[in-house]
N, CA and C atoms of all chains as a GROMACS GRO file, in nm:
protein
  555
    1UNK      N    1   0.086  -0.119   0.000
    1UNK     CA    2   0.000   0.000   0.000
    1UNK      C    3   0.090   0.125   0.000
    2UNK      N    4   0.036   0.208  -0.076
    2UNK     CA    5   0.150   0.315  -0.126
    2UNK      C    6   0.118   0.448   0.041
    3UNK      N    7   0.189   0.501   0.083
    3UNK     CA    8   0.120   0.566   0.132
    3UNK      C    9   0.109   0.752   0.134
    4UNK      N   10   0.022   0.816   0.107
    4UNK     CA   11   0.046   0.958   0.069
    4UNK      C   12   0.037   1.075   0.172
    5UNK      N   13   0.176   1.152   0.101
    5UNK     CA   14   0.213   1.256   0.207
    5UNK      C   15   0.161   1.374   0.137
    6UNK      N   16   0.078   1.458   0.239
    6UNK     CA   17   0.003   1.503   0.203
    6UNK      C   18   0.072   1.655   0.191
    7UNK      N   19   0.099   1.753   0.097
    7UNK     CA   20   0.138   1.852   0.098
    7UNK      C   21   0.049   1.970   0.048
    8UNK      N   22  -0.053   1.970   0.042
    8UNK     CA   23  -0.136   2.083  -0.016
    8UNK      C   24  -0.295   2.029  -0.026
    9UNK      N   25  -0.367   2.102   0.080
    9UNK     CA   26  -0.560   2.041   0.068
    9UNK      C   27  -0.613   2.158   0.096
   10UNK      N   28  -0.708   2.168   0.008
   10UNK     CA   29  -0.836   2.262   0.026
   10UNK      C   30  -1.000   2.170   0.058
   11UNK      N   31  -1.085   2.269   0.151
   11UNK     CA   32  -1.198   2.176   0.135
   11UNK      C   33  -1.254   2.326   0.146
   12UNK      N   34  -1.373   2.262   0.000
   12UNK     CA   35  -1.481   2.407  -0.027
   12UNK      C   36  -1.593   2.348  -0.025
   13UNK      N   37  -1.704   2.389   0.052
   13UNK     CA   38  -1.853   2.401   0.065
   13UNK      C   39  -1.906   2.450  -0.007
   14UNK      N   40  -2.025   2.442  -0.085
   14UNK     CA   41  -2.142   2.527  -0.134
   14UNK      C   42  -2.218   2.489  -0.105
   15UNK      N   43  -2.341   2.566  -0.056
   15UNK     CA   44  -2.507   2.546  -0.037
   15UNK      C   45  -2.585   2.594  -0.084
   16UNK      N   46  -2.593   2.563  -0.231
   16UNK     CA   47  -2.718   2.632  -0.339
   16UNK      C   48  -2.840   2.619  -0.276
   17UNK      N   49  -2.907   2.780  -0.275
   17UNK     CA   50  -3.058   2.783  -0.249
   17UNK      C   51  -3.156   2.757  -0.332
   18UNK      N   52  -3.273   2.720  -0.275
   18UNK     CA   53  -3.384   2.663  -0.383
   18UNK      C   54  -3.419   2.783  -0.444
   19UNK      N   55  -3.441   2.894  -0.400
   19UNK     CA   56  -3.439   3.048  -0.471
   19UNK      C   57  -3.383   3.121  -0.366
   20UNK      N   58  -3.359   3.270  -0.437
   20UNK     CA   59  -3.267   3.348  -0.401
   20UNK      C   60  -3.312   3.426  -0.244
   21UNK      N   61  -3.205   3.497  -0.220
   21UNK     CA   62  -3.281   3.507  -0.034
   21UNK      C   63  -3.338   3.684  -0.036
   22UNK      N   64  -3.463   3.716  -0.126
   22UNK     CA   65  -3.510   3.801  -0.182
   22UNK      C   66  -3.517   3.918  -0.084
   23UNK      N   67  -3.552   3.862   0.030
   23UNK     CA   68  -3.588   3.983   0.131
   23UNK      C   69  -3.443   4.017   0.172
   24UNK      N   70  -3.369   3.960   0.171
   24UNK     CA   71  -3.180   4.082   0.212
   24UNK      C   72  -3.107   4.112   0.114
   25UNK      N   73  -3.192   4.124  -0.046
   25UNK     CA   74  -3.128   4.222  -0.134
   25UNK      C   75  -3.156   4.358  -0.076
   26UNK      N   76  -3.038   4.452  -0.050
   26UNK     CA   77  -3.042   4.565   0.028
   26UNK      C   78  -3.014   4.544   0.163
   27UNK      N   79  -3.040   4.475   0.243
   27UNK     CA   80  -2.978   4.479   0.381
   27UNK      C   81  -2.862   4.426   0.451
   28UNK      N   82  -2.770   4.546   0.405
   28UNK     CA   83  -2.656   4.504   0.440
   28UNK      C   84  -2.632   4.489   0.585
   29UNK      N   85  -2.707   4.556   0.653
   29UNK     CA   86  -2.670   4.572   0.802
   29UNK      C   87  -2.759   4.451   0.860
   30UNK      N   88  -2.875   4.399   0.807
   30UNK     CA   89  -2.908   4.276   0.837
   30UNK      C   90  -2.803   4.193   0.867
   31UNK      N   91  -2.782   4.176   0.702
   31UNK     CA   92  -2.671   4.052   0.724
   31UNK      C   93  -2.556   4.035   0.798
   32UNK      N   94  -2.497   4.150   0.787
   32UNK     CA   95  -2.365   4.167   0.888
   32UNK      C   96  -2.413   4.150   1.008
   33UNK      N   97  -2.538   4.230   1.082
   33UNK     CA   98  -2.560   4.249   1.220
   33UNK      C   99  -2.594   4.063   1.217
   34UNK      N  100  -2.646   4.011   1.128
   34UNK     CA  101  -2.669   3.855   1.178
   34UNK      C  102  -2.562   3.812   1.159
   35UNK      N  103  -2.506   3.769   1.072
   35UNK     CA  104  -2.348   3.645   1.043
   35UNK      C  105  -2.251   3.705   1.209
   36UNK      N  106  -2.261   3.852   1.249
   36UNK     CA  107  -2.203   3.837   1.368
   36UNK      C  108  -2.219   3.792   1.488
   37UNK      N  109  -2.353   3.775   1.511
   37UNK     CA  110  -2.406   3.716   1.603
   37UNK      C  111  -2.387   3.576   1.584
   38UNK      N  112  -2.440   3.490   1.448
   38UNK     CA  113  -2.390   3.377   1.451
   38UNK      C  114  -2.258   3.288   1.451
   39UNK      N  115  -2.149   3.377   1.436
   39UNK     CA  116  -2.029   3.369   1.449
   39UNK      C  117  -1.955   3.445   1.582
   40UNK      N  118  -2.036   3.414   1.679
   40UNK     CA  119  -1.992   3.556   1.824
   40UNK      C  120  -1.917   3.471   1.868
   41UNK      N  121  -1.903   3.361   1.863
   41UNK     CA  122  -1.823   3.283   1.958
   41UNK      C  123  -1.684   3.280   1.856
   42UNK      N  124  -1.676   3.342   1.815
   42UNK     CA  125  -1.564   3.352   1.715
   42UNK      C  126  -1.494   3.500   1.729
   43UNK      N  127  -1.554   3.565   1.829
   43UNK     CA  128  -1.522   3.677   1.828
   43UNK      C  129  -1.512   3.803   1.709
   44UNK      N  130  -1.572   3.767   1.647
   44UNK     CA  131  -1.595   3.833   1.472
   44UNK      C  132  -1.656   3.994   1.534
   45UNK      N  133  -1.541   4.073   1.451
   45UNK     CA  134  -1.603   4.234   1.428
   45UNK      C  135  -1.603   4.250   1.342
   46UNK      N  136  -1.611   4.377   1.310
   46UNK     CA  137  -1.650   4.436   1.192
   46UNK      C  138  -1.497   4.404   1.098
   47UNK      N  139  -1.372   4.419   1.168
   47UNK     CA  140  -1.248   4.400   1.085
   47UNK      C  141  -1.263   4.276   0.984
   48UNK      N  142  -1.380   4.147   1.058
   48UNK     CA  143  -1.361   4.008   0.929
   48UNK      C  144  -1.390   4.032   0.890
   49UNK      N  145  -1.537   4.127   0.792
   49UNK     CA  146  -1.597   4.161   0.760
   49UNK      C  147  -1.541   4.200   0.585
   50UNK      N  148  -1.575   4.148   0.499
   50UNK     CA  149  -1.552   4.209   0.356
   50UNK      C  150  -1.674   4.199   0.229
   51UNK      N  151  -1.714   4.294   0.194
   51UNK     CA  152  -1.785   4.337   0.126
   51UNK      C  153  -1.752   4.324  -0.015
   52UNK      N  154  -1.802   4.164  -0.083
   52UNK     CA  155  -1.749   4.203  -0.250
   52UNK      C  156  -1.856   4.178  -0.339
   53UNK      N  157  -1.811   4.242  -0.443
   53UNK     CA  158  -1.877   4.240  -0.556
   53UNK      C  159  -1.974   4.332  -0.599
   54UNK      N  160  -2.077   4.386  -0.673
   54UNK     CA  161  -2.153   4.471  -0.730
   54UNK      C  162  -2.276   4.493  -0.662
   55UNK      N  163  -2.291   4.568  -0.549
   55UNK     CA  164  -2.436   4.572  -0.492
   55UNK      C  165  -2.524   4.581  -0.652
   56UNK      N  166  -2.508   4.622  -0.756
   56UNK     CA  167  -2.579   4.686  -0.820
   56UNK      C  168  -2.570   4.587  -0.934
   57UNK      N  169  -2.510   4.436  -0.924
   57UNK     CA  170  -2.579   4.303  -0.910
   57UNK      C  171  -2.606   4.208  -0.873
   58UNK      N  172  -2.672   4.209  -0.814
   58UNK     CA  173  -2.721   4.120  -0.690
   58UNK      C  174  -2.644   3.955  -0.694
   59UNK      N  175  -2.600   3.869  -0.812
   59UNK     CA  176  -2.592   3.802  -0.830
   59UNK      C  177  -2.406   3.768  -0.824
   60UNK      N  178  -2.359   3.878  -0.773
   60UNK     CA  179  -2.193   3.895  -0.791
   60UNK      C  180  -2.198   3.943  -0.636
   61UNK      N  181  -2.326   4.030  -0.549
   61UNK     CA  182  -2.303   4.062  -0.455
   61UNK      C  183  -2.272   3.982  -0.299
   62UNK      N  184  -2.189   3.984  -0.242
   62UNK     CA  185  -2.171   3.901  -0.124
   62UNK      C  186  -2.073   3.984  -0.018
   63UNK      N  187  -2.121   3.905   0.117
   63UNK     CA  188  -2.040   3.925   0.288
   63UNK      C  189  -1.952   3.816   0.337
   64UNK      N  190  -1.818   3.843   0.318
   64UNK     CA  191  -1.759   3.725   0.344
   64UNK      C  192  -1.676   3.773   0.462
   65UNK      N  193  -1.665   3.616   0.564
   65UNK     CA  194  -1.608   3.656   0.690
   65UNK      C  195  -1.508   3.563   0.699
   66UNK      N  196  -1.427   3.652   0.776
   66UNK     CA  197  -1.268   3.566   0.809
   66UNK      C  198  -1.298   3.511   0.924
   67UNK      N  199  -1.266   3.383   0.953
   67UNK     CA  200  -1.259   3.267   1.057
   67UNK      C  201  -1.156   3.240   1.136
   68UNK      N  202  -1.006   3.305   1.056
   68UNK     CA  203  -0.908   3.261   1.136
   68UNK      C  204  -0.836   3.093   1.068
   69UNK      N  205  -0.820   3.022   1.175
   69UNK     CA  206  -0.779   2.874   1.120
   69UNK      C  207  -0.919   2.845   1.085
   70UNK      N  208  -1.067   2.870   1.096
   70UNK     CA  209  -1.166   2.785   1.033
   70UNK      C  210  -1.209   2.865   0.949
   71UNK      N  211  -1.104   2.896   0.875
   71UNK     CA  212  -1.142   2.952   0.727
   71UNK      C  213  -1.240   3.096   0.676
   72UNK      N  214  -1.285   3.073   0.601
   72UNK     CA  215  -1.390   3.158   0.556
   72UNK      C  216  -1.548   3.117   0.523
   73UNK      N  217  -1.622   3.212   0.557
   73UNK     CA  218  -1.749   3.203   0.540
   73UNK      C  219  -1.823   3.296   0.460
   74UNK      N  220  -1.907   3.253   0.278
   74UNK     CA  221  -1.951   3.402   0.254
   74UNK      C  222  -2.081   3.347   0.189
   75UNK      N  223  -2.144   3.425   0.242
   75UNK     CA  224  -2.306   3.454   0.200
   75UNK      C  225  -2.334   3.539   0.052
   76UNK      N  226  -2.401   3.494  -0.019
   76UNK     CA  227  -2.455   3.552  -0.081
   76UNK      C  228  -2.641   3.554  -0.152
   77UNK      N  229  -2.664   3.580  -0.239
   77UNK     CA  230  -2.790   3.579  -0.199
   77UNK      C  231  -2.854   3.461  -0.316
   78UNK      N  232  -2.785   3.384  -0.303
   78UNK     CA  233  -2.814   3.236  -0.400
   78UNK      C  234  -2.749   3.188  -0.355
   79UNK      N  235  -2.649   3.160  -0.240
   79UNK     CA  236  -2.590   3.019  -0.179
   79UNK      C  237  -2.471   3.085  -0.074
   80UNK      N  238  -2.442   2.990  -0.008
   80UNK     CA  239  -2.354   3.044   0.085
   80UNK      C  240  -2.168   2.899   0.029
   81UNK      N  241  -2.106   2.986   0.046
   81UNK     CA  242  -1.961   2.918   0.065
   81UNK      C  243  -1.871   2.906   0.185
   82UNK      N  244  -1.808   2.829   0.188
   82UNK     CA  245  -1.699   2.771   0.306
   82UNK      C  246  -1.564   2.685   0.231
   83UNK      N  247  -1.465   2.784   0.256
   83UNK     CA  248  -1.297   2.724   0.233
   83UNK      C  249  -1.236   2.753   0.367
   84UNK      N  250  -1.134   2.638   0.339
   84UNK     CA  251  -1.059   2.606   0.446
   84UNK      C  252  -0.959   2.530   0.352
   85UNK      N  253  -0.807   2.603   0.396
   85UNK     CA  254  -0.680   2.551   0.347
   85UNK      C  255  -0.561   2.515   0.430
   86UNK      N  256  -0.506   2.403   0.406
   86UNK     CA  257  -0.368   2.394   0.507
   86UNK      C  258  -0.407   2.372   0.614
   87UNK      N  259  -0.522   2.266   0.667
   87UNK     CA  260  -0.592   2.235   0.798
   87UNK      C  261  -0.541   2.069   0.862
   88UNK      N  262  -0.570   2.085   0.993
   88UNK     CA  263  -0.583   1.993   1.071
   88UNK      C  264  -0.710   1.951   1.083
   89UNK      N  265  -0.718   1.841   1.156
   89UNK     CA  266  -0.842   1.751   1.155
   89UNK      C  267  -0.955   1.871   1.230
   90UNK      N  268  -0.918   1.907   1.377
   90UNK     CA  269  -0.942   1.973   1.416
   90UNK      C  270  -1.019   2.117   1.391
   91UNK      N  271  -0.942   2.182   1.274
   91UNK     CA  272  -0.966   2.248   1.149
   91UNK      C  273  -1.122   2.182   1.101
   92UNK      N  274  -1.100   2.133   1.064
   92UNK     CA  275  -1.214   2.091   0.973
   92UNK      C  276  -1.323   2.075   1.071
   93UNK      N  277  -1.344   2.049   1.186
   93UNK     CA  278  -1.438   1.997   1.251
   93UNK      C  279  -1.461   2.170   1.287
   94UNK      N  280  -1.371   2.230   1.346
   94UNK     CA  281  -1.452   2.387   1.340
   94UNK      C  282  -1.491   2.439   1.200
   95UNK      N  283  -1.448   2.406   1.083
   95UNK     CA  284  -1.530   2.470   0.989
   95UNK      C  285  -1.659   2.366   0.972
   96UNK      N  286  -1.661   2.278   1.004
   96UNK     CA  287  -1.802   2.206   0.990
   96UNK      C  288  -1.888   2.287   1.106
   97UNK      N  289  -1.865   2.333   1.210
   97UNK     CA  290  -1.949   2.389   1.282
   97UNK      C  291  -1.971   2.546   1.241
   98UNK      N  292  -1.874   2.595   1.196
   98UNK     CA  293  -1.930   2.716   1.098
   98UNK      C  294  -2.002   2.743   1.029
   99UNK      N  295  -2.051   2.595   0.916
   99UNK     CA  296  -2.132   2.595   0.805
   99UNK      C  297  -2.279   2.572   0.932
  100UNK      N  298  -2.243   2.534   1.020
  100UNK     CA  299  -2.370   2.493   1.083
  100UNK      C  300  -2.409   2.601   1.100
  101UNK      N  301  -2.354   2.719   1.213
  101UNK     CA  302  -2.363   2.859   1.247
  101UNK      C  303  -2.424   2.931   1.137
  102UNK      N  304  -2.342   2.932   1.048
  102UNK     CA  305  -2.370   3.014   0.899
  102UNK      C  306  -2.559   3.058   0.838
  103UNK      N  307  -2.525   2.860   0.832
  103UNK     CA  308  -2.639   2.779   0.762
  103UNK      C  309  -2.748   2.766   0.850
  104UNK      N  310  -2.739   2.801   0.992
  104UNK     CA  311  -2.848   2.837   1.125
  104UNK      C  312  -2.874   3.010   1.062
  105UNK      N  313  -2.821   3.066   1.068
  105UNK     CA  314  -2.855   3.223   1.087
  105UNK      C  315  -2.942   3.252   0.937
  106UNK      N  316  -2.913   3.176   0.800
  106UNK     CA  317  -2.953   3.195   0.692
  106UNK      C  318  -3.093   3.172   0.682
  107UNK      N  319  -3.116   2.999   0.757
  107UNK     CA  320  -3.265   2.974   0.770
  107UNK      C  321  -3.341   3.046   0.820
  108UNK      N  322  -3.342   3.131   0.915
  108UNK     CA  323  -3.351   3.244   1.015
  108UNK      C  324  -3.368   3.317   0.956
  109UNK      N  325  -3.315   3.387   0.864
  109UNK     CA  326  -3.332   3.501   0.821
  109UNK      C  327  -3.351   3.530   0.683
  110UNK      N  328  -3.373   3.411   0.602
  110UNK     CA  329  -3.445   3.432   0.497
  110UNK      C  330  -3.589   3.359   0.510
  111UNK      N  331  -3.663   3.442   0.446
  111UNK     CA  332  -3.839   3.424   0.376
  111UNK      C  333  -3.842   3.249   0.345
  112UNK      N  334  -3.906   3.193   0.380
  112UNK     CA  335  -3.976   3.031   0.309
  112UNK      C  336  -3.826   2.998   0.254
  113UNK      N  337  -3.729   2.996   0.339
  113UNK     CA  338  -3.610   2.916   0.310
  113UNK      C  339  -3.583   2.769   0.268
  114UNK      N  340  -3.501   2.724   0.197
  114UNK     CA  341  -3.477   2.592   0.164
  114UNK      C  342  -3.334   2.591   0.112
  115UNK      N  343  -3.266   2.499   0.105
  115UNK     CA  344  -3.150   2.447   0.050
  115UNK      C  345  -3.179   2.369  -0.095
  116UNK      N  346  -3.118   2.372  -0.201
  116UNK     CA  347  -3.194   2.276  -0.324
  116UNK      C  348  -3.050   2.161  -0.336
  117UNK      N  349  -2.930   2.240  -0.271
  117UNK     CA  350  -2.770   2.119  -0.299
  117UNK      C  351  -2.687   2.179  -0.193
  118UNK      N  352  -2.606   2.069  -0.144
  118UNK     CA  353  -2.509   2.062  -0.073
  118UNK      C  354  -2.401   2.001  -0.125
  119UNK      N  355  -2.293   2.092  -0.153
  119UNK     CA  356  -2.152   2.020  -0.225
  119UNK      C  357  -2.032   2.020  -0.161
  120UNK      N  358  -1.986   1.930  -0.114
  120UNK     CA  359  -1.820   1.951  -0.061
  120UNK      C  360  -1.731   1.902  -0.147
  121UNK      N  361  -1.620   1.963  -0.196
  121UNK     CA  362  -1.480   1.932  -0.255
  121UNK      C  363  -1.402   1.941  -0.165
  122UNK      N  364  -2.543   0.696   0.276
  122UNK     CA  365  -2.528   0.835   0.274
  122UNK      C  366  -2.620   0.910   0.187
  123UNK      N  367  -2.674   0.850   0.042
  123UNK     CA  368  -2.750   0.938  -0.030
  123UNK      C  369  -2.710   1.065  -0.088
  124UNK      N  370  -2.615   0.977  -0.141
  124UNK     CA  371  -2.494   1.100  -0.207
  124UNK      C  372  -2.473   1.118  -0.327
  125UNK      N  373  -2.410   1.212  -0.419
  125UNK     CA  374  -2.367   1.194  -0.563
  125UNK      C  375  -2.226   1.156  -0.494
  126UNK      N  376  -2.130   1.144  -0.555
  126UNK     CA  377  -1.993   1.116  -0.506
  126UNK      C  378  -1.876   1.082  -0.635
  127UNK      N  379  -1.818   1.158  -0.676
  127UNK     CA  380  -1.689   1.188  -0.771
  127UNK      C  381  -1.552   1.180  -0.702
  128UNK      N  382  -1.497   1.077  -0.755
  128UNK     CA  383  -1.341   1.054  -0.724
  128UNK      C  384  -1.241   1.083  -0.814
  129UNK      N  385  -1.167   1.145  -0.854
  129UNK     CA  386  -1.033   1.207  -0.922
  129UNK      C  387  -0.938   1.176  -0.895
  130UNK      N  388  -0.840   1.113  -0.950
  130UNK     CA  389  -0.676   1.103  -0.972
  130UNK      C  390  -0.637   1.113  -1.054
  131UNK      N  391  -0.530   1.238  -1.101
  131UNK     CA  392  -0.441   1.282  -1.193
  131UNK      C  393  -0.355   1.326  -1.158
  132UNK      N  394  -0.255   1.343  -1.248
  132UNK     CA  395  -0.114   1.437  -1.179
  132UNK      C  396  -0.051   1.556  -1.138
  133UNK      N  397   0.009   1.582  -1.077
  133UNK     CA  398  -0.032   1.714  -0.990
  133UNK      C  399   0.056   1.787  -1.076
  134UNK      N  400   0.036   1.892  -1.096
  134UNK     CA  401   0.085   2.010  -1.200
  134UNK      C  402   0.192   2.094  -1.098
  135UNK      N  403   0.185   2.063  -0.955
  135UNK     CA  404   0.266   2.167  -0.830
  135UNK      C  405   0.361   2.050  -0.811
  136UNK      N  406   0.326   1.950  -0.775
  136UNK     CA  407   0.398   1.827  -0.687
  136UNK      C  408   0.474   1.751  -0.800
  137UNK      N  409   0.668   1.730  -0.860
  137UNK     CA  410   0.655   1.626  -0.933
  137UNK      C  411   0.696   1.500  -0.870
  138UNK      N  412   0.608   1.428  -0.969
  138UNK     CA  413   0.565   1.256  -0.943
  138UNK      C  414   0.429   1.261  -0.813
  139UNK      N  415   0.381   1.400  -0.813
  139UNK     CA  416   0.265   1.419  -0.719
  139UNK      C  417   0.145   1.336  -0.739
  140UNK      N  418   0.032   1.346  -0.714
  140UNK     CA  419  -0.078   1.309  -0.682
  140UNK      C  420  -0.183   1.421  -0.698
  141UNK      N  421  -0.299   1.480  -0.754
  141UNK     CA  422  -0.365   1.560  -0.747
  141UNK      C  423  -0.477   1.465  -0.750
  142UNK      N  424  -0.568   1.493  -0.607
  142UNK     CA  425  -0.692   1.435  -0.624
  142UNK      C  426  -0.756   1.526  -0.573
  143UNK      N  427  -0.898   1.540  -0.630
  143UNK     CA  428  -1.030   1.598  -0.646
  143UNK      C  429  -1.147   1.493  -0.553
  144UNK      N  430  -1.181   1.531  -0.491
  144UNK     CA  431  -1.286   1.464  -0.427
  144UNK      C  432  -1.442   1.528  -0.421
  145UNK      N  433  -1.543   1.512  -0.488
  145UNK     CA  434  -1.657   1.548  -0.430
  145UNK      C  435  -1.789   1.508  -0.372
  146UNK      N  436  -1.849   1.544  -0.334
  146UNK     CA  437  -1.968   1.492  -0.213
  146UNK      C  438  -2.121   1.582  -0.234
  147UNK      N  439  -2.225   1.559  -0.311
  147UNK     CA  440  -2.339   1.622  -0.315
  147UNK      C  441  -2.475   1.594  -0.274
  148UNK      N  442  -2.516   1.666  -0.184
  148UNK     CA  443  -2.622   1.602  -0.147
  148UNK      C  444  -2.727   1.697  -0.211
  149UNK      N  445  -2.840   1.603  -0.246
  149UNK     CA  446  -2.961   1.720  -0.374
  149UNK      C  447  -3.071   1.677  -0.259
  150UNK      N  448  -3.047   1.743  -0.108
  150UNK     CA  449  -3.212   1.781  -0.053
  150UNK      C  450  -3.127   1.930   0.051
  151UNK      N  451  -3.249   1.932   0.124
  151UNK     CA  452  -3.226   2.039   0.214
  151UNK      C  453  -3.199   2.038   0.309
  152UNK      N  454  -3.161   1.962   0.398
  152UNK     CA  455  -3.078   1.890   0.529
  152UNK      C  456  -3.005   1.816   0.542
  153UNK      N  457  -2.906   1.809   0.588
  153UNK     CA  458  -2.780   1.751   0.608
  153UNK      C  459  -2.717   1.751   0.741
  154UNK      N  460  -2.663   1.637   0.765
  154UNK     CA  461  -2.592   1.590   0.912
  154UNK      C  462  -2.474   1.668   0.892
  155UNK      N  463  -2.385   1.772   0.902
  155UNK     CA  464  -2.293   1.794   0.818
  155UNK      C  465  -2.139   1.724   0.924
  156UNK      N  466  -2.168   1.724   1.039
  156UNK     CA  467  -2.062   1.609   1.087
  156UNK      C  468  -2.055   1.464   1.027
  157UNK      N  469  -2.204   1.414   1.051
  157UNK     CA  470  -2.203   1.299   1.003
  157UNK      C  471  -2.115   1.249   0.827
  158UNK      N  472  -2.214   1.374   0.761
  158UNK     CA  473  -2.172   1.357   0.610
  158UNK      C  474  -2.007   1.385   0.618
  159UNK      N  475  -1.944   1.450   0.676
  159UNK     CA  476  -1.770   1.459   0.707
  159UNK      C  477  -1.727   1.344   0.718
  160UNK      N  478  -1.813   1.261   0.811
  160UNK     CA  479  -1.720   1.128   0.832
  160UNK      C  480  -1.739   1.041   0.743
  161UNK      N  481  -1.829   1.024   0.716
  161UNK     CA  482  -1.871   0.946   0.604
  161UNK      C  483  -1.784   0.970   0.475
  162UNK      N  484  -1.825   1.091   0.461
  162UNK     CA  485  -1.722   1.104   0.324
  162UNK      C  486  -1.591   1.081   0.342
  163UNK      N  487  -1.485   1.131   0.458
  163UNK     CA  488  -1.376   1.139   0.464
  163UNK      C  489  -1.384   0.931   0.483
  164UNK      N  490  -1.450   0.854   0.548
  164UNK     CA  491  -1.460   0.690   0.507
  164UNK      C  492  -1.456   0.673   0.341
  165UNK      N  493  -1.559   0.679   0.300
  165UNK     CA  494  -1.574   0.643   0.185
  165UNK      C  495  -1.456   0.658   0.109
  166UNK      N  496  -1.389   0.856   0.145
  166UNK     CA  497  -1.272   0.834   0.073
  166UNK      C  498  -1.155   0.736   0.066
  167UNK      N  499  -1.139   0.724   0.195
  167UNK     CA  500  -1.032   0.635   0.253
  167UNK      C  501  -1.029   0.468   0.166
  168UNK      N  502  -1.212   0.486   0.172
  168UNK     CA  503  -1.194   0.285   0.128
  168UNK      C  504  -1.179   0.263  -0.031
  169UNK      N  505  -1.231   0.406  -0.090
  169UNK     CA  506  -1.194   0.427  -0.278
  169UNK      C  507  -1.051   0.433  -0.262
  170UNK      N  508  -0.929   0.452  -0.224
  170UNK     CA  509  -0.850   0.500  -0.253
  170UNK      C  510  -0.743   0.368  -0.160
  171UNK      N  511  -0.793   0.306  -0.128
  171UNK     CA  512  -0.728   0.201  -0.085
  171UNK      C  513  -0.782   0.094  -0.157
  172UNK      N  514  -0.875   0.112  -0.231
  172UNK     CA  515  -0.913   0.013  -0.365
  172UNK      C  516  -0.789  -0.005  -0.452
  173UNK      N  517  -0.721   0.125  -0.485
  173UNK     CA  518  -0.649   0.168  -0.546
  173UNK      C  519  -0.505   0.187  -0.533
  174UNK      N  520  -0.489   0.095  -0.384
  174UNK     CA  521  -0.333   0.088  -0.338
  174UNK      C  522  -0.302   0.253  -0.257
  175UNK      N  523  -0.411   0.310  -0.193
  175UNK     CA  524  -0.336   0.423  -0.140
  175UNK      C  525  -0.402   0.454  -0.040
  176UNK      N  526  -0.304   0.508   0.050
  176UNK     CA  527  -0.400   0.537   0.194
  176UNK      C  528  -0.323   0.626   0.263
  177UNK      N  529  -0.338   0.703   0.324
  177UNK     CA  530  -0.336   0.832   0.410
  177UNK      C  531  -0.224   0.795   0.507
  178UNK      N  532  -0.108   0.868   0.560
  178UNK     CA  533  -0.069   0.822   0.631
  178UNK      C  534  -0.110   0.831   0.743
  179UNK      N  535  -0.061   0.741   0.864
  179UNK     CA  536  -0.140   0.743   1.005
  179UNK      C  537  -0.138   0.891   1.082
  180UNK      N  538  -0.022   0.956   1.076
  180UNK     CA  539  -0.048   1.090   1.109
  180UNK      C  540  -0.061   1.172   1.057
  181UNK      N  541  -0.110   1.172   0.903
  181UNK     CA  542  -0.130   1.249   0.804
  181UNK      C  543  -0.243   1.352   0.881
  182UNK      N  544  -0.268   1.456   0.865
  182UNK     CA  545  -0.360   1.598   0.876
  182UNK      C  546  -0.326   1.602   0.709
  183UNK      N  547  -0.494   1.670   0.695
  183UNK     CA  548  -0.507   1.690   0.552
  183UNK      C  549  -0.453   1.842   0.531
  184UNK      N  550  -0.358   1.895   0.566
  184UNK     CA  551  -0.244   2.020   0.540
  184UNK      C  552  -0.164   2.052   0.572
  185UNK      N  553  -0.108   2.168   0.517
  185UNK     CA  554   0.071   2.167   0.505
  185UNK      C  555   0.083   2.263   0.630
   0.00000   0.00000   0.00000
């Protein structure tokens, strides 16, 4: 059995929505004031905080938050993402509880919510 | 598990005589165990890839 040394891993999440999360096009302070609360035990301020893409298309627009060693977390308003690079086991088990956090505050706070896919690479 | 599930091995374009594998895991409903589905998948990977003569080392962490 050959055995492999591992020098380079990424693991990326997506959680495509069944439709888009209509009621927080425009509320930016929603979302931020929520993803911080759901990430408080993470101690998250406003510094993780990054704002990308085109408010002015909704479909490029997103809030992505720095995690530290459990990676990143970013919302947008058709699915949410999660990367994590250069991790320990350990690692991974806090970004699995991130997507939980994340993926708690989203149901919450979007209209007749649903998930339509869940993908990990 | 109730999974789609894609396994990849090709050669790594960073690493030479590397290994580049792709692994993916999809679930098409709206709830998910997402610990559970971790272990599971990170199993499943383990037992495809020891089909295949390869396996993780014992103190391997999946990063550098």
């Amino acid at each position: 059995m050959i055995k492999l040394l591992v020098k380079q891993a990424t693991v990326d999440y997506h959680g495509f929505f069944a439709a888009p999360a209509f009621n927080l096009i425009g509320e930016v302070r929603e979302i931020i004031a929520g993803l911080s609360k759901a990430f408080a035990v993470h101690n998250v301020g406003l510094g993780n905080f990054r704002m990308e893409g085109d408010a002015a298309e909704p479909s490029t627009a997103a809030a992505l938050v720095r995690l530290g060693r459990f990676g990143i977390y970013q919302f947008k308003f058709d699915q949410v993402k999660a990367s994590l690079s250069g991790f320990s086991d350990d690692d991974l088990e806090g970004m699995i509880s991130v997507i939980e956090k994340g993926n708690g505050w989203v149901r919450e706070a979007v209209n007749n919510f649903a998930f339509k896919t869940h993908a990990f690479l | 598990m109730d999974a789609k599930v894609r396994l990849s091995l090709d050669h790594s374009l960073q690493e030479t005589d590397g290994l580049y594998i792709n692994y993916m895991v999809v679930f098409e409903r709206d709830s998910v165990d997402y610990v559970e589905a971790a272990h599971l998948s990170r199993q499943l990977l383990e037992a495809a890839l020891r089909e295949v003569g390869l396996e993780f080392g014992e103190d391997q962490s999946l990063g550098s």
